[in-house]
Each structure stands twice: as structure tokens, then as C-alpha cells.
C-alpha positions in Angstrom: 16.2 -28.9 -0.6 17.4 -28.2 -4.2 19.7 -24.7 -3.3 19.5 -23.7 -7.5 15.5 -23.5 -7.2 16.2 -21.1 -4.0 18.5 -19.3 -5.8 16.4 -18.8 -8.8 13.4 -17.9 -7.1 15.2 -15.6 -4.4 16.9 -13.8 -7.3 13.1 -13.5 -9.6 11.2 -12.1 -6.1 13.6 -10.1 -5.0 13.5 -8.2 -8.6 9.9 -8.1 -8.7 9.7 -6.5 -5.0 12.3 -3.5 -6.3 10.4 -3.4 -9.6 7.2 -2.9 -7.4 8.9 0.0 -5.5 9.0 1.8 -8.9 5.3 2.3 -9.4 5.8 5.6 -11.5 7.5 4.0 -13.7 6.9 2.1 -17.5 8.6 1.0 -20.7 7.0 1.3 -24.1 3.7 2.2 -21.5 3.7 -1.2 -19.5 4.1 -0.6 -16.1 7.6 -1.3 -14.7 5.4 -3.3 -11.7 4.2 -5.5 -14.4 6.9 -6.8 -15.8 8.2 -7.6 -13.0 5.1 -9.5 -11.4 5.1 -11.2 -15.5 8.5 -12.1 -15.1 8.2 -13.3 -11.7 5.3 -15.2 -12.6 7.5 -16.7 -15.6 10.2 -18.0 -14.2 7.9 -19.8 -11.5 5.6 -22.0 -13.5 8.8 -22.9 -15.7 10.4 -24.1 -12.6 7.3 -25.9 -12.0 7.3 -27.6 -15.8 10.9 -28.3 -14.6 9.8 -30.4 -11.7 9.9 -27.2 -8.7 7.5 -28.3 -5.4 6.7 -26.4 -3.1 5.1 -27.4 0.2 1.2 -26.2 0.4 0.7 -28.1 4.0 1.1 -24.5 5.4 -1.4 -22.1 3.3 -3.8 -24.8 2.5 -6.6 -22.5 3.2 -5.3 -19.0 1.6 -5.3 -21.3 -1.4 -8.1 -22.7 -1.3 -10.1 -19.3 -0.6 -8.0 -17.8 -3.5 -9.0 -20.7 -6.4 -12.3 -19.7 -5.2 -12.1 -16.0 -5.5 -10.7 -16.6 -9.3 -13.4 -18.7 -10.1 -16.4 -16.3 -9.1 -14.1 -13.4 -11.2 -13.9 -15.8 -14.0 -17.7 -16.9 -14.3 -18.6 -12.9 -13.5 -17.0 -11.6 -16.3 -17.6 -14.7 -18.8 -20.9 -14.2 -18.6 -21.2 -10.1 -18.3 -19.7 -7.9 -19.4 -19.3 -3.8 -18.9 -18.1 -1.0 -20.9 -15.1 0.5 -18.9 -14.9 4.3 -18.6 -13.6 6.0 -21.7 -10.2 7.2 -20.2 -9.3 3.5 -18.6 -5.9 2.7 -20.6 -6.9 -0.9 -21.0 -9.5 -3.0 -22.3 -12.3 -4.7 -20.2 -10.6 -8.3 -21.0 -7.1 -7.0 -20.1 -8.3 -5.4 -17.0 -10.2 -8.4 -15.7 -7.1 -10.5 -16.6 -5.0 -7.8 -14.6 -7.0 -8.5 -11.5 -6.8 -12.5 -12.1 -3.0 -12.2 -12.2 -2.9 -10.1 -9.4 -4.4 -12.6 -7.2 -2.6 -15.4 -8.6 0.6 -13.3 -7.9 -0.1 -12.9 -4.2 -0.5 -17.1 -3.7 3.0 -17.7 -5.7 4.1 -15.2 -3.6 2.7 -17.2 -0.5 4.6 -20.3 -2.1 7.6 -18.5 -2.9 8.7 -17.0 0.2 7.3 -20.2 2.0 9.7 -22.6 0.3 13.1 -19.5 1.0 12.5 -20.0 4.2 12.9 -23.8 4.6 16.1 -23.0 2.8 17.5 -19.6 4.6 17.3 -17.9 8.4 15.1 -15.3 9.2 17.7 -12.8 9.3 19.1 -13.2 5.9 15.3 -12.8 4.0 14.6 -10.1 6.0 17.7 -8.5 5.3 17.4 -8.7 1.4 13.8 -7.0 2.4 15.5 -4.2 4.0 18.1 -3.5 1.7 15.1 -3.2 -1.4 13.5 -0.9 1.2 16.4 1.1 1.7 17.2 1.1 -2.2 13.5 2.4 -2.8 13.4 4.9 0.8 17.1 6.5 -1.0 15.9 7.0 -4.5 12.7 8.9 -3.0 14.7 11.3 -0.8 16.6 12.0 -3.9 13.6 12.6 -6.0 12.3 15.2 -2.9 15.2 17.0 -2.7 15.4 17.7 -6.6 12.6 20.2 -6.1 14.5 21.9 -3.2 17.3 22.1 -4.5 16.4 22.2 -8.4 18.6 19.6 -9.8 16.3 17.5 -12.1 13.8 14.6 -11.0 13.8 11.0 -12.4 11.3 11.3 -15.6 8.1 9.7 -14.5 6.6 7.8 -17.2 3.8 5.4 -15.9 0.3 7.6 -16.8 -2.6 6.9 -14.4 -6.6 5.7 -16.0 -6.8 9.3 -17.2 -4.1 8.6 -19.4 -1.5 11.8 -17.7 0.7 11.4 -14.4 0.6 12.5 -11.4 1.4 16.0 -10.8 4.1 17.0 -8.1 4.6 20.6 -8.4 1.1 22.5 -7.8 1.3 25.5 -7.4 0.6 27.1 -3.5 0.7 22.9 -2.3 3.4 21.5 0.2 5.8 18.8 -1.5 5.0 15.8 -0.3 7.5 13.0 -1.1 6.2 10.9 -3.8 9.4 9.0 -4.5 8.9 6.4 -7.1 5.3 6.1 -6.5 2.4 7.8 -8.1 1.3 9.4 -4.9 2.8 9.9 -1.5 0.6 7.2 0.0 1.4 4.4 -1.9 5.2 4.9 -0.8 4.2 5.0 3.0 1.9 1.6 2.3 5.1 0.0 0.6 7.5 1.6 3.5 5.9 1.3 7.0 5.5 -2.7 7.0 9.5 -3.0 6.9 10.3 -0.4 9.8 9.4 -3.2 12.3 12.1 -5.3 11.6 14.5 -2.7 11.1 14.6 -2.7 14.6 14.8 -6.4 15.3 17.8 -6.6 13.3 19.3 -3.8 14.9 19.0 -5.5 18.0 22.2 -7.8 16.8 23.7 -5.2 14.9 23.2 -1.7 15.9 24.0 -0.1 12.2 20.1 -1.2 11.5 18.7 1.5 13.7 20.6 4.2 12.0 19.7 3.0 8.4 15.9 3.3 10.0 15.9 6.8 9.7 16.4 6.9 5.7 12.8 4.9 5.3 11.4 6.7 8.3 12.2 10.1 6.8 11.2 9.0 3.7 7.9 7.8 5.0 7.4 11.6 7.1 8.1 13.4 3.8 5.1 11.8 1.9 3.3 13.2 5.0 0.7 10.0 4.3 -2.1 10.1 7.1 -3.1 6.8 6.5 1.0 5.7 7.2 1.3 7.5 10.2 -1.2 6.4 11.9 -1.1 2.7 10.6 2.5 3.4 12.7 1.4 4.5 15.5 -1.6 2.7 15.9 0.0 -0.5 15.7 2.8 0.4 17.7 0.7 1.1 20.6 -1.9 -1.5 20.4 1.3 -4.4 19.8 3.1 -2.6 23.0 -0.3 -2.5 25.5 -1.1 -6.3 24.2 2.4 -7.6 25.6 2.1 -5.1 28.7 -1.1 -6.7 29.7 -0.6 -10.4 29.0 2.8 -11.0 28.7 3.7 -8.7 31.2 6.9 -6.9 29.2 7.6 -4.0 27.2 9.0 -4.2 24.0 11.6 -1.6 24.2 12.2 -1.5 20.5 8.8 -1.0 19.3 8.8 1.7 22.1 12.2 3.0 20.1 10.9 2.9 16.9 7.4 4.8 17.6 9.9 7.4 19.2 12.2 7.5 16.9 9.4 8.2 14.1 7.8 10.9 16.1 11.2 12.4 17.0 11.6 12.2 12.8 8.1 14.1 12.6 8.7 16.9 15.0 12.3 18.2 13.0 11.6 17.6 10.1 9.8 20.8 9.2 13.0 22.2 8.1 12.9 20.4 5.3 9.3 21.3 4.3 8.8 23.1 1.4 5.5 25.1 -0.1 5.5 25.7 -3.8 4.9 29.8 -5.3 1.7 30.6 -5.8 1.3 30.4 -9.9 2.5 33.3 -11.3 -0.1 34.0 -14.2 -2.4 34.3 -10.6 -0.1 36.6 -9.7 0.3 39.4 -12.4 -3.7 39.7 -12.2 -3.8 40.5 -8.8 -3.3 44.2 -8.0 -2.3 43.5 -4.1 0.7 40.9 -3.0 -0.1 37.5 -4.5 -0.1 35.1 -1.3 -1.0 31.3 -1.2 -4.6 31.4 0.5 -6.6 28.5 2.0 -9.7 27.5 0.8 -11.0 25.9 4.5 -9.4 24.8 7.5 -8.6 21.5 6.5 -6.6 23.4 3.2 -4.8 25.2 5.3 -3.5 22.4 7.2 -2.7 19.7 5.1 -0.2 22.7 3.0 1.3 23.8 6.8 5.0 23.8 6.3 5.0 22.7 10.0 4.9 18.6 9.1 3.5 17.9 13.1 0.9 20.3 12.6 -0.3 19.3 9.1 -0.4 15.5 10.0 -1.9 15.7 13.4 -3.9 18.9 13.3 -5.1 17.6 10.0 -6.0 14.0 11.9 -7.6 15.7 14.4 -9.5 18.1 12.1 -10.5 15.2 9.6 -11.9 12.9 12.9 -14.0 15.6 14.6 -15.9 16.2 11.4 -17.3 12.6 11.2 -17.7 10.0 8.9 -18.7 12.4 6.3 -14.7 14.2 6.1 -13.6 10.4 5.1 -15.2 11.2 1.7 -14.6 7.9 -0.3 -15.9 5.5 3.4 -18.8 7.9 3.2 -19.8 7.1 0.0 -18.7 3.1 -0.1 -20.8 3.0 3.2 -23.5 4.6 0.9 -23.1 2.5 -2.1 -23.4 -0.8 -0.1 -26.5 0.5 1.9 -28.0 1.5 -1.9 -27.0 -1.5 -3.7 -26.5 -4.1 -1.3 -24.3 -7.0 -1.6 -24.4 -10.8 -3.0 -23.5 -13.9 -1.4 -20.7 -15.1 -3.9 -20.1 -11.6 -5.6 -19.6 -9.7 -8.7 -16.0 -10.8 -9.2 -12.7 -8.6 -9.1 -12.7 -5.9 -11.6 -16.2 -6.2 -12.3 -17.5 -4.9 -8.8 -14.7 -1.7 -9.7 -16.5 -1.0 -13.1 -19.7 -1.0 -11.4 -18.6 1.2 -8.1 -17.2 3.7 -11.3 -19.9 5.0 -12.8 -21.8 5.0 -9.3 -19.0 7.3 -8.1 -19.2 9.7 -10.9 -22.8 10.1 -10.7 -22.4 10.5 -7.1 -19.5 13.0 -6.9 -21.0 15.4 -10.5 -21.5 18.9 -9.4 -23.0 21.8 -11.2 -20.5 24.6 -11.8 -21.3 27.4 -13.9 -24.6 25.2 -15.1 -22.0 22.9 -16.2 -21.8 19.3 -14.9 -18.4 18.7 -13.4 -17.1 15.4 -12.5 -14.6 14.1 -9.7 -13.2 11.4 -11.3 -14.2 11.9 -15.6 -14.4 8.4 -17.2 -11.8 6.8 -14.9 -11.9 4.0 -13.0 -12.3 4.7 -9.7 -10.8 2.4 -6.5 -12.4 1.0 -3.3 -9.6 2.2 -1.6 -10.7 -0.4 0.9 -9.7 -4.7 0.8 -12.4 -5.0 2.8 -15.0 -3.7 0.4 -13.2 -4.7 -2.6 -14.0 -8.4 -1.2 -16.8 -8.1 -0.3 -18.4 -6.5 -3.4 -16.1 -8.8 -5.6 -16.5 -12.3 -3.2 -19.6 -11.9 -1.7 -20.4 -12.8 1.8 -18.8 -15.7 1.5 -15.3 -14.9 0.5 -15.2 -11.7 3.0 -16.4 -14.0 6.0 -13.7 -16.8 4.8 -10.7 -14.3 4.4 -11.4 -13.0 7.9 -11.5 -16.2 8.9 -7.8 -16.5 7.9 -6.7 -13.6 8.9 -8.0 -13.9 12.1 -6.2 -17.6 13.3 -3.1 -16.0 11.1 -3.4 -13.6 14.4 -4.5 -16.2 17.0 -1.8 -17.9 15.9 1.1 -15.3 16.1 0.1 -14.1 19.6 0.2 -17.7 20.5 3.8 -17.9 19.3 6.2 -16.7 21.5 9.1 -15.8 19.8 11.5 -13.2 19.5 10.0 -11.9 15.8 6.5 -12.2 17.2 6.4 -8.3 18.3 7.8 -6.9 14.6 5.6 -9.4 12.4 2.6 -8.2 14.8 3.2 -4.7 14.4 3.9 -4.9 10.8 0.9 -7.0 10.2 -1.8 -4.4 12.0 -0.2 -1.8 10.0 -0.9 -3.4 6.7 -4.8 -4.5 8.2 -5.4 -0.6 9.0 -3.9 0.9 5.9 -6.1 -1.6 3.8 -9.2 0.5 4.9 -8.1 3.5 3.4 -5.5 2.9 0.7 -5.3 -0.6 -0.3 -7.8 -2.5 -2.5 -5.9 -5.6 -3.7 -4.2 -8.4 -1.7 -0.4 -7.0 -1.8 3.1 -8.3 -1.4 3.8 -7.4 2.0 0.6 -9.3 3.4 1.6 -12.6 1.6 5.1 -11.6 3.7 3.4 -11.2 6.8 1.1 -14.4 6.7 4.4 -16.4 5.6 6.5 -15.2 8.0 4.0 -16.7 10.8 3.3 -19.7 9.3 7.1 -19.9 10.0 7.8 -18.6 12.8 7.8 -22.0 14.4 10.9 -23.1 13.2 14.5 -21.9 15.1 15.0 -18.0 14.0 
């Protein structure tokens, strides 16, 4: 095993996952993420020219599902094309190629990581994983706390398809931790798959379940739904599984789920509701309050953090389908427009699902037509969908082939990492059905880490 490829290609992913942490974030307006995943990709296909192999016995079929998905995307958008919404803030060939790279990113990914850990322990890349996570968890309690205590934020600079950023400060809204994300959720997707195996590491060194709490805290302060219950879900699911057939509890993913409620429940002291707007205020005769428009309002901006993630939970679930207003209408969009065998490629099937959604979400206001989502492009939020639409039949039925014997195979495989990689992979499964559109980083962790997980940890 050649230790200065290792070293090269630990150093270049290990970059590339930090620069990923800092999604708000561009120079010269590219993305911060993207040069990262560029350089990343770089520095890999030279060390390939230079003569770099890396084993593919293991993720034979990943690969061969993702040269297929690539090729459909290619011929798709070859021999169509669509004129993107007006605000995107690229063009429909760098778009397309954005997508391309991003699958191509997750199978070096697979390689990379696959080829570290013939060369290192367990411990020691999970580690490196943990200290990025800690690195990103810090610099986003830092960033919440600048509103509390009013020194200044870091200057976000990555603009969104509408061509402005993310908004922090509203005016009558909770602060909700955005960190270096552009919204709160995409910090709890990047976070929650790594709390896992915080607590297999602290199991050899206790230190590891006190650092915990700076991601976990993080991860309550973004007060994400879809990362709480991603949590929780697949803490309880991975700790009845090996109470019924392996006849044991795992007492840390008991800790952990405790830990994080314990996190929830005192945390509201650190909630804080932004003043109602004050040009609001001076036309009002009476005292100028924060008032909620429904319910649902009035429970998501609760300063009490249990009561805003829970009550809203329960509020959102007993309304139906219908209060899951973007699985409403992809369920809808399907039904209407059906689905092909082989797809309409990645990218493509967005542009299409855009200007469905903004005819679907228009309202008249004042006989004017308001949209939801003006010229923007507008995301699945679902992996599941997005491969689907963009894959057809065919490439949805494949990838749930693999991830299902990626499963089979880890609940097969007693060993002592089995619990954490189990719970961290669910997680990731159930947050890519609200969130998540794209194959990510921490999925090409998870499968890699099982494919592994045979070897002595």
C-alpha cells in the first residue's frame, strides 16, 4: 500500500468535507463547496495519470449503477434541452454538468475512503470525521450566539437561485441555528450522521461523550424536524432490532437518544424570538406584539424548543399528507405526469418539476398572481423522487437494490461498529425523504464503512 497516495488523498477529502460544512459560503461567487469537490476531484484523477489504483472488487455495483445514471443524464440533456428559470445563477449546460460532477463525486468518494481504510483503523478515520464535525458544530454555535449577544456574524456570501441569501433575522421568528449552512436543516443533515460514532469512540475514551454535546446542541439549535426525528427514529428502530434478535441493548445508542432529548428539554434558555419590525410598530395604535398567523405559526416561533419541535411534529402529522406541502405535491406531480423507465436525467427532471411547481403553488392576491418560488429552481427535496424522475424505474429499483443488501449485509455483520454505522445510515435513509435530493458525502461514508466492516476494527 503506497502511504504518499493515503496521505494525499486523506489530506484532499478531509478538505473537501470541511469545505462542504461551509455551504454559505463563496469566493469571487463560486461556492466554497465547489471548490472543494473541484479540488478534490483534481488531485484524484492526477493521482490516477500518476499510476493511483484503487480496488473496485467492493462497490462493483454502486459503480456500475452510477455509469448508468450519467449516461441517461448525458443522452437527456444532449438531445433536449430547457430554458432554466430566469433567476437560476447558472446556465442550463453548467447546471447539467453540476449534477454530472456531483454524481461522479460521490463514486470517488466511494473509492477514496475505500482505499484509507486498507491503509488506516477505524478509529483514526472516524476520528478526523469528528474533529471536521466538531470544527463545523463550533463555528455554528458561534454564529447563533452573535445574534444574542450582538457581536457580529461571519459575512455570508454564497446567494441562493434567486440570486440573494438566506435571511436570519426576521422579524417576530425564533433564531434557529443556521451555522455555516444556508438553512438550519442542511446543518442537522450534515451533523446527525456523525453523533453515532461519537459515542463509539467514547466508549474507549470517555472525552468523546462530552465533545457530543457541542454537535448535539448545535443540531437542537437549528430546531430541524427532519433531524430530530431522523435521530430518534433511528435510535429506536437500531435499539428494538438488536433487542429482538440479538437479544442486547445497546446502552450507548440508549445514551445518546438520552443525551439529545436531555439537550432538547434545557435548552430553551437559550431560545431567542426576534422584535416584531418596528416600522409595524409605529403604525399600530395599541402595544405592537409578535402575533401568529395559525397554530402551526405559533409553534414552530415557541421559545420553548420541546414544544416547537414536538408540538409542531405532532401538529404537522395529524393534519395529513396535505401539511407535508412539497410530498403533497411530488405525490401529485408523479400521479399527473407519470414516470419513464430509464428517466429524464439529473437536472433535467428538476427544470421540469420547476415550472410545474410554480404553476402549482401561484396564488391570486390582490388580483395579482403571486408565486412561491419566482423563476427559481425548485428541489425534490426527496432522493427518492429525484431518482426516480431522473433514472427511471430502472435506476430507482437498482439503487434500492443496493441499498437494501448494503443493510442485509450490516445486520449480518456482527461487529462492534455495526450498531453506530446502522443508526447513522437510517438517519441519512429518512432525512433523504424530506431534505435531501442528491447522493451526499455521508452515504458514500456509510456504504464504505460496511463494505469494511469485515476487516479487524
Amino acid at each position: 500500500m503506497n502511504l504518499k497516495y493515503s496521505n494525499i488523498l486523506g489530506f484532499s477529502f478531509l478538505s473537501f468535507f470541511i469545505f462542504e460544512g461551509l455551504d454559505a459560503y463563496s469566493v469571487n461567487n463560486i461556492p466554497i463547496y465547489w471548490i472543494g469537490a473541484s479540488l478534490f476531484i483534481t488531485i484524484f484523477v492526477l493521482l490516477f495519470v500518476s499510476g493511483f489504483r484503487a480496488s473496485v472488487n467492493k462497490i462493483t455495483s454502486v459503480r456500475n449503477w452510477t455509469i448508468y445514471v450519467i449516461l441517461v443524464t448525458l443522452f437527456q440533456s444532449l438531445f433536449n434541452d430547457l430554458v432554466l428559470p430566469k433567476y437560476a445563477s447558472t446556465t442550463y449546460f453548467q447546471y447539467i454538468s453540476l449534477r454530472l460532477i456531483k454524481i461522479l463525486l460521490f463514486l470517488i468518494i466511494l473509492y477514496t475512503l475505500n482505499y484509507l481504510l486498507s491503509t488506516y483503523s477505524f478509529e483514526t478515520v472516524l476520528k478526523y470525521f469528528l474533529i471536521s464535525s466538531l470544527i463545523i458544530s463550533s463555528l455554528s454555535l458561534i454564529s447563533y450566539f452573535s445574534y444574542i449577544f450582538g457581536y457580529p456574524d461571519f459575512p455570508r456570501t454564497r446567494s441562493g437561485s434567486g440570486g440573494w441569501t438566506q435571511p436570519i433575522a426576521r422579524a417576530c421568528n425564533i433564531l434557529r441555528n443556521y451555522g455555516t449552512f444556508r438553512e438550519p436543516s442542511f446543518l442537522a443533515i450534515w451533523t446527525v450522521p456523525f453523533l453515532p460514532y461519537f459515542f463509539y469512540i467514547g466508549k474507549k475514551n470517555k472525552i468523546w461523550y462530552f465533545l457530543a454535546l457541542i454537535p448535539i446542541l448545535s443540531v437542537v439549535l437549528s430546531r430541524s424536524l427532519t433531524g430530530f426525528v431522523a435521530l430518534l427514529v433511528s435510535s429506536v428502530l437500531v435499539l428494538l432490532a438488536f433487542f429482538i434478535f440479538y437479544k442486547r441493548i445497546e446502552l450507548n445508542i440508549a445514551l445518546m437518544m438520552s443525551l439529545f432529548i436531555f439537550v432538547v428539554f434545557i435548552s430553551n434558555s437559550l431560545s431567542y424570538q426576534f422584535p416584531p419590525d418596528q416600522d409595524l410598530c409605529e403604525s399600530k395604535i395599541t402595544s405592537c406584539v409578535c402575533e401568529a398567523e395559525d397554530t402551526l405559526d405559533e409553534l414552530k416561533n415557541s421559545q420553548n424548543v420541546s414544544e416547537a419541535t414536538f408540538g409542531r411534529f405532532k401538529e404537522i402529522t395529524s393534519l395529513g399528507l396535505d401539511a407535508f406541502g412539497n410530498t403533497a405535491f411530488l405525490i401529485e406531480f408523479i400521479q399527473d405526469n407519470g414516470f419513464s423507465v430509464f428517466g429524464n436525467g439529473f437536472g433535467y427532471s428538476n427544470i421540469i418539476y420547476s415550472y410545474a411547481a410554480d404553476e402549482a403553488s401561484k396564488k391570486s392576491i390582490d388580483e395579482k398572481i403571486v408565486y412561491r418560488n419566482p423563476g427559481q429552481v425548485v428541489s425534490f427535496n426527496n432522493l427518492y423522487a429525484n431518482v426516480l424522475l431522473s433514472s427511471g424505474l430502472l435506476g430507482l429499483l437498482w439503487f434500492l437494490y443496493i441499498i437494501i443488501s448494503y443493510l442485509r449485509k450490516l445486520f449480518f455483520t456482527t461487529k462492534p461498529l455495526q450498531p453506530y454505522i446502522l443508526t447513522s445510515l437510517i438517519s441519512i435513509l429518512f432525512m433523504y425523504s424530506y431534505q435531501a435530493e442528491e447522493l451526499a458525502t455521508h452515504l458514500a461514508i456509510s456504504i464504505t464503512f460496511i463494505i469494511n466492516l469485515s476487516k479487524n476494527e
